[in-house]
N, C-alpha and C positions, 0 to 999 in steps of 0.2 A: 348872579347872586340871588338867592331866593328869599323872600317874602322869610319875615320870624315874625310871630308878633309877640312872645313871648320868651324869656326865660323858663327852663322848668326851676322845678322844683327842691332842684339839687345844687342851683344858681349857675347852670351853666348857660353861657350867652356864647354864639359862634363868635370865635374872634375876627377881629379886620383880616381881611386880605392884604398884604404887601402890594404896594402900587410897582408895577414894571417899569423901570427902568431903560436907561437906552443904553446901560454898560455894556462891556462885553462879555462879562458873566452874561448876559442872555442871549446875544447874537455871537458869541465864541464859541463859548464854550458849553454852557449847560444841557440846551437838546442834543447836541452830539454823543455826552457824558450817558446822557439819559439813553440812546441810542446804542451805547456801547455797550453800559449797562443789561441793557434786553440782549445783545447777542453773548456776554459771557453768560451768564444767568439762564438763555433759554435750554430747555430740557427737551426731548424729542415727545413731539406732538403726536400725541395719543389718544385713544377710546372715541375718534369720529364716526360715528357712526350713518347709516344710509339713512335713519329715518328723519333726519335732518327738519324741522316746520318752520323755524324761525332763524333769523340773520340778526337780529336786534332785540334788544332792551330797554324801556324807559319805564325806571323806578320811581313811582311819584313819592317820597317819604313822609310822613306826618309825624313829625319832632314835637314828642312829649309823650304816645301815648295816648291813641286817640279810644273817645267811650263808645267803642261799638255798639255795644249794646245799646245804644240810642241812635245808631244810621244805618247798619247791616244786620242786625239781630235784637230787634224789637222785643219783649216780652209785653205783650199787652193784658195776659190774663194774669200776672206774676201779681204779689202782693203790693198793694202802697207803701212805696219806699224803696222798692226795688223796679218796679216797671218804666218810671220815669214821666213825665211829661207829656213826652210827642205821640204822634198816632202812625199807626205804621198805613201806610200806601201800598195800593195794587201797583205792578211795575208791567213791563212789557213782557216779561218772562213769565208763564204760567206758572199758578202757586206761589212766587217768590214777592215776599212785601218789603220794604224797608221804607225808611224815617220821611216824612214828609215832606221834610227839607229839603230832601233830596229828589225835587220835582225832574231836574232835568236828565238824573244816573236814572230815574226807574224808566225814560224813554229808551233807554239804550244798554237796559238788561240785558237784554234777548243777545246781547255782543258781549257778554262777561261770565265768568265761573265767581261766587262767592264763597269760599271756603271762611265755615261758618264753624267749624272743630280744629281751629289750629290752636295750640298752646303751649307753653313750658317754664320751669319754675323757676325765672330769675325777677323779681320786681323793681329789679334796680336799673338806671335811666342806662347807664354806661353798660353796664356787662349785656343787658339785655340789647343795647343795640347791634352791638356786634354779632352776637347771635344772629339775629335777623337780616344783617347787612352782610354777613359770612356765608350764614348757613351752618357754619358749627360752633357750639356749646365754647365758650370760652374758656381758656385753661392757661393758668400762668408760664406753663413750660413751655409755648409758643403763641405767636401772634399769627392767626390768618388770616390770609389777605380775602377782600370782599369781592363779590362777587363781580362788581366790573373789573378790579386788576384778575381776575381767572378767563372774562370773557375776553380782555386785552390781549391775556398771553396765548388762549387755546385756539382763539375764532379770532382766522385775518379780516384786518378789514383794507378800506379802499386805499392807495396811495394821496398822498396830500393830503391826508384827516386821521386826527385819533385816535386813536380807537375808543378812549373810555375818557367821557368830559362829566366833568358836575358841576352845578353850581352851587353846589353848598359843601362844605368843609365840614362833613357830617362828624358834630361833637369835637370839634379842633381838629381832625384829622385822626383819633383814635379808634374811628369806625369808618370804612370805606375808603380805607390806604391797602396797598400790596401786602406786607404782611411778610410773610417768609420769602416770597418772589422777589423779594428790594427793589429801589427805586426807579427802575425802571417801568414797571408797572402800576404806581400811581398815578391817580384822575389827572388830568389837564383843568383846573380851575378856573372857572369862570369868573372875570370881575366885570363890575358896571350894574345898571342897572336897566331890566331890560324893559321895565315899563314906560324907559324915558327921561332925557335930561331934562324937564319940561316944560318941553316944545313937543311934544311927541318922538322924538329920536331917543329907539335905544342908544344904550352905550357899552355895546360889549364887546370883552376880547378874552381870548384865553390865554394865560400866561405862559409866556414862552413860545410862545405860536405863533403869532400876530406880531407886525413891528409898530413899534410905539408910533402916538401921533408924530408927524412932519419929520419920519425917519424912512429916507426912502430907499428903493431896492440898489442904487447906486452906492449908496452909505452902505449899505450894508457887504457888498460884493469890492468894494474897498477895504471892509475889515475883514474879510474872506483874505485875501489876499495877504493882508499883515501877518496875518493868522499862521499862513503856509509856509511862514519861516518858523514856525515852529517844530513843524510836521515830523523832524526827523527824531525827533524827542519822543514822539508817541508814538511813533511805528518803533520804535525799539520796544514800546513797551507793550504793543500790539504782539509784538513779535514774541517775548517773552509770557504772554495771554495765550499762546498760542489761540489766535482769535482765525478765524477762516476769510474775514475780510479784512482790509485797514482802515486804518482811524481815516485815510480818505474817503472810504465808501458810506462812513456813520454820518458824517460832516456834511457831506454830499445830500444826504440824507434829509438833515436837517435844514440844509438850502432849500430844497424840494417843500417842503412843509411849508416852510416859512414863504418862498417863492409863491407856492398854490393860492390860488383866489376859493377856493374853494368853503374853507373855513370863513374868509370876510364874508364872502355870499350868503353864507348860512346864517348870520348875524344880521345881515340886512330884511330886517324884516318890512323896511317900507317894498320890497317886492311883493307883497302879498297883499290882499286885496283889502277895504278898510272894514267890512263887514266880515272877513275870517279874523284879522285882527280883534274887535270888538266881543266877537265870539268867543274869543279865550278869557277874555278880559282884561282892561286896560292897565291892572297893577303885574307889578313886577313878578307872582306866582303865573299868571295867566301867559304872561308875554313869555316867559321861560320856560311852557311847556309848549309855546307857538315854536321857538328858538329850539327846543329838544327835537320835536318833528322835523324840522330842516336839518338838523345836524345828521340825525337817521336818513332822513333823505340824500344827504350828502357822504354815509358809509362809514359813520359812526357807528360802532357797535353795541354802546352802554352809556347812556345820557341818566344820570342821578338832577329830579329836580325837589326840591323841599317847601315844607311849609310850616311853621312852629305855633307855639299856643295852645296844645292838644294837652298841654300839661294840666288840668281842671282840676284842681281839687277844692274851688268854689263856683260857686253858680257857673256850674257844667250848661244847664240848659237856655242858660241869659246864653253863652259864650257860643253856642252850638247852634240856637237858631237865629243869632244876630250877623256872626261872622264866619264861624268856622265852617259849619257844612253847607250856607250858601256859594261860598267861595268855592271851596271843594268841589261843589256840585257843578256849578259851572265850568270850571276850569278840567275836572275830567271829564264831564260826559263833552266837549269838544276837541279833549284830544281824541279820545276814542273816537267818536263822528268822523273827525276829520280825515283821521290814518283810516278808516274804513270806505270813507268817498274816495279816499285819492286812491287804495287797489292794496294800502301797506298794512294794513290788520292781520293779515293771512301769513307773512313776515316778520311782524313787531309783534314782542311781548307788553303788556303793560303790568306792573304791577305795583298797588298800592298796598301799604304799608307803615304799622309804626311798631313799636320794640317792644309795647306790650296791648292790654284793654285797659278799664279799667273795672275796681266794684261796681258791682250787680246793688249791693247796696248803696243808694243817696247817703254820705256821712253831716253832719250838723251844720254844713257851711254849705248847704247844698250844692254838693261837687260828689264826684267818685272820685277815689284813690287808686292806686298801681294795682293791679289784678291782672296776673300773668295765665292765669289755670285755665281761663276764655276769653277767645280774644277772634276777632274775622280780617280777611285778605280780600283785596279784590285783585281779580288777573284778566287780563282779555286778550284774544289776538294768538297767534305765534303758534297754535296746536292745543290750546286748551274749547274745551267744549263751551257750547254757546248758552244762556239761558239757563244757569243752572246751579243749584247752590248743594255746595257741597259738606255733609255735616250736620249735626247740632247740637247744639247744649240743652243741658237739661232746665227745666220750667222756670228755674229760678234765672238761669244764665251762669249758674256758678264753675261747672265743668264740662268739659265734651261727653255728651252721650252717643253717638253715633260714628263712627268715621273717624275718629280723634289724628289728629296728625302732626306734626312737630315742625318746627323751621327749617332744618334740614331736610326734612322732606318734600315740601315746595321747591325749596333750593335746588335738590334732584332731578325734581320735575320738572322745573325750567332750563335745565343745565341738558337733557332727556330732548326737549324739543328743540334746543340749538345741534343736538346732533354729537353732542357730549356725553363720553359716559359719567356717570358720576361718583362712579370705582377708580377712573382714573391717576394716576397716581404721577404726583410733580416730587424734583427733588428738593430741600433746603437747598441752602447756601453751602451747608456742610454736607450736603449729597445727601439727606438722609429721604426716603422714602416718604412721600404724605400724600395719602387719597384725599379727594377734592371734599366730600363729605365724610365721614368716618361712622357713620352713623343713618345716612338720610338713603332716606328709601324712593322710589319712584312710585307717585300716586296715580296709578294706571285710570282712576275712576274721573280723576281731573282732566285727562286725554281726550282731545275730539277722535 
């Protein structure tokens, strides 16, 4: 569950997670349900392509709407009122400077692509996320699913792990849920808190995954067992699915999951040394991107971690160099370091992210407001090129002059280095025909 420190603007606050239960709604029936779900639902896997560079994803989010233009795209020559504050820094990347605050991202430039021309015209908190967390323009005649339920369904991952976990319930679930793919392919939700019940012990688990405290695998292989009087109920209606496995093989399935040590492991972050801990940082943002790394380590495919507070539309610059992009700073430049010491940079994507920028203009409450027209991305790892900023805006920071690109089109491009095309085409529920972006282009310039 990640770190918020704010509401935005629009008064939305993520809601609670549901505490898990030890009914049998969760050890009966639901991962099977879920399970079953993905084999009536799957479509034939298509547009893999050989030039495959990455196997993973960890989407850092910034909920609200973070003010680029004062961490990634400085205007220092721009007028009083519009340049800001902070002073822009040399970084490790030749040519490329950003915020000061960000002492520890500018050592580990030289490991990132900064796409400094992305934009598009929605300025509102909800429509514009989904955009970003989709990769297409939102449209009331469908819902698309985001892009971990696309990497769930297209790119296998390991047995005994998820494919696609988050821990944050981006906007209640109305951004970063499956979409037209149903519920089969929404996140695995992370609850607890991973900086610590405090004593230093996370507390995490993902729902439906994991079995509750002091419910043991005997308990559980006893309600297996109950369970298999019912079986002949669901294989009739397997049968009538015409499904190609039985509700034994789904079930079975979900034993295995729940069974697997593999997800506990990856939660156990006292395995890891107290000085890489430290390094990410001891709150609950820092410790959930320690917990993303081991989840990818363990053959997760798409880890969503979050951060909130980005929403400024007062004292942006109290907010930015007290908490927001120290936090930030830290907490990315060690995931990146980290995936890049252990061998997994060259594999994992990173990419940071929020749903819009803000005004170029300071407004009276010294804050920037929603400003969709320019806005920056950072990405590193996975097939994108190193050191190197992609793009720019023009003097003021008001629009892309250079290289201009759109959210669908990162979306392409990421989906391009997983070895996806992104022409691809899934069916509804009602069979009907949907390419994965409709719109998004592959930005070849972004390419290592």
């Amino acid at each position: 569950m990640a770190a918020n420190f704010a509401s935005d603007c629009e008064g939305f606050n993520r809601r609670n997670f549901l505490r898990i239960g030890a009914g049998a709604g969760l050890l009966g029936l639901s991962l099977p349900e879920i399970l079953k779900l993905e084999a009536q639902s799957a479509a034939k896997r298509n547009g893999v392509q050989s030039s495959k560079k990455a196997d993973s994803i960890i989407m850092v989010w910034l909920a609200g709407g973070p003010a680029t233009i004062d961490m990634w795209d400085l205007k220092p020559d721009a007028p009083e009122g519009i340049r800001g504050e902070f002073k822009p820094i040399n970084t490790s990347a030749a040519g490329i400077q950003i915020s000061e605050h960000l002492p520890k991202m500018a050592k580990v430039a030289d490991k990132t692509t900064i796409v400094r021309s992305i934009y598009h015209s929605i300025p509102s908190h909800g429509p514009a996320t989904v955009f970003m967390t989709t990769g297409n323009k939102p449209t009331p005649a469908l819902q698309y699913p985001s892009m971990g339920s696309l990497v769930s369904k297209l790119a296998k991952g390991e047995e005994g792990v998820p494919s696609y976990v988050s821990f944050s319930d981006i906007r209640g679930g109305t951004a970063g849920s499956s979409g037209y793919l149903g519920t089969a392919y929404n996140p695995f939700l992370v609850e607890g808190n991973a900086g610590g019940d405090g004593k230093g012990k996370a507390t995490l688990k993902v729902r439906g995954i994991q079995l509750p405290t002091d419910f043991t695998l005997e308990e559980l292989n006893n309600r297996d067992k109950l369970l298999a009087g019912f079986d002949s109920t669901f294989r009739e209606v397997d049968k009538k699915a015409d499904l190609i496995q039985g509700f034994d093989a789904f079930h079975q399935q979900a034993l295995d999951i729940l069974r697997s040590d593999k997800t506990r492991k990856a939660f156990d972050l006292t395995q890891e040394k107290p000085e890489t801990r430290a390094r990410y940082g001891a709150d609950n943002f820092g410790q959930s991107a320690l917990a993303a790394r081991r989840l990818v380590e363990s053959g997760v495919r798409f880890v969503t971690i979050s951060i909130g507070g980005w929403d400024t539309h007062s004292k942006t610059f109290e907010s930015h160099s007290k908490k927001l992009q120290p936090t930030l700073d830290n907490t990315l430049s060690a995931l990146i370091s980290d995936l890049s010491d252990r061998g997994m940079l060259d594999r994992t994507m990173v990419y940071c992210a929020g749903e819009f920028g803000r005004t170029p203009k300071v407004n009276k409450n010294v804050g920037r407001d929603h400003w969709a027209r320019s806005m920056a991305v950072v990405l590193a790892g996975g097939g994108f090129k190193r050191g190197y900023a992609h793009g720019t805006t023009d003097g003021q920071g008001m629009a892309a002059a250079t290289d201009p690109c759109l959210p669908d089109d990162v979306s392409s491009t990421i989906f391009a280095n997983l070895g996806i095309d992104p022409k691809t085409e899934l069916n509804s529920s009602t069979g009907r025909p949907i390419q994965l972006f409709r719109e998004g282009t592959v930005v070849d310039k972004l390419l290592a």
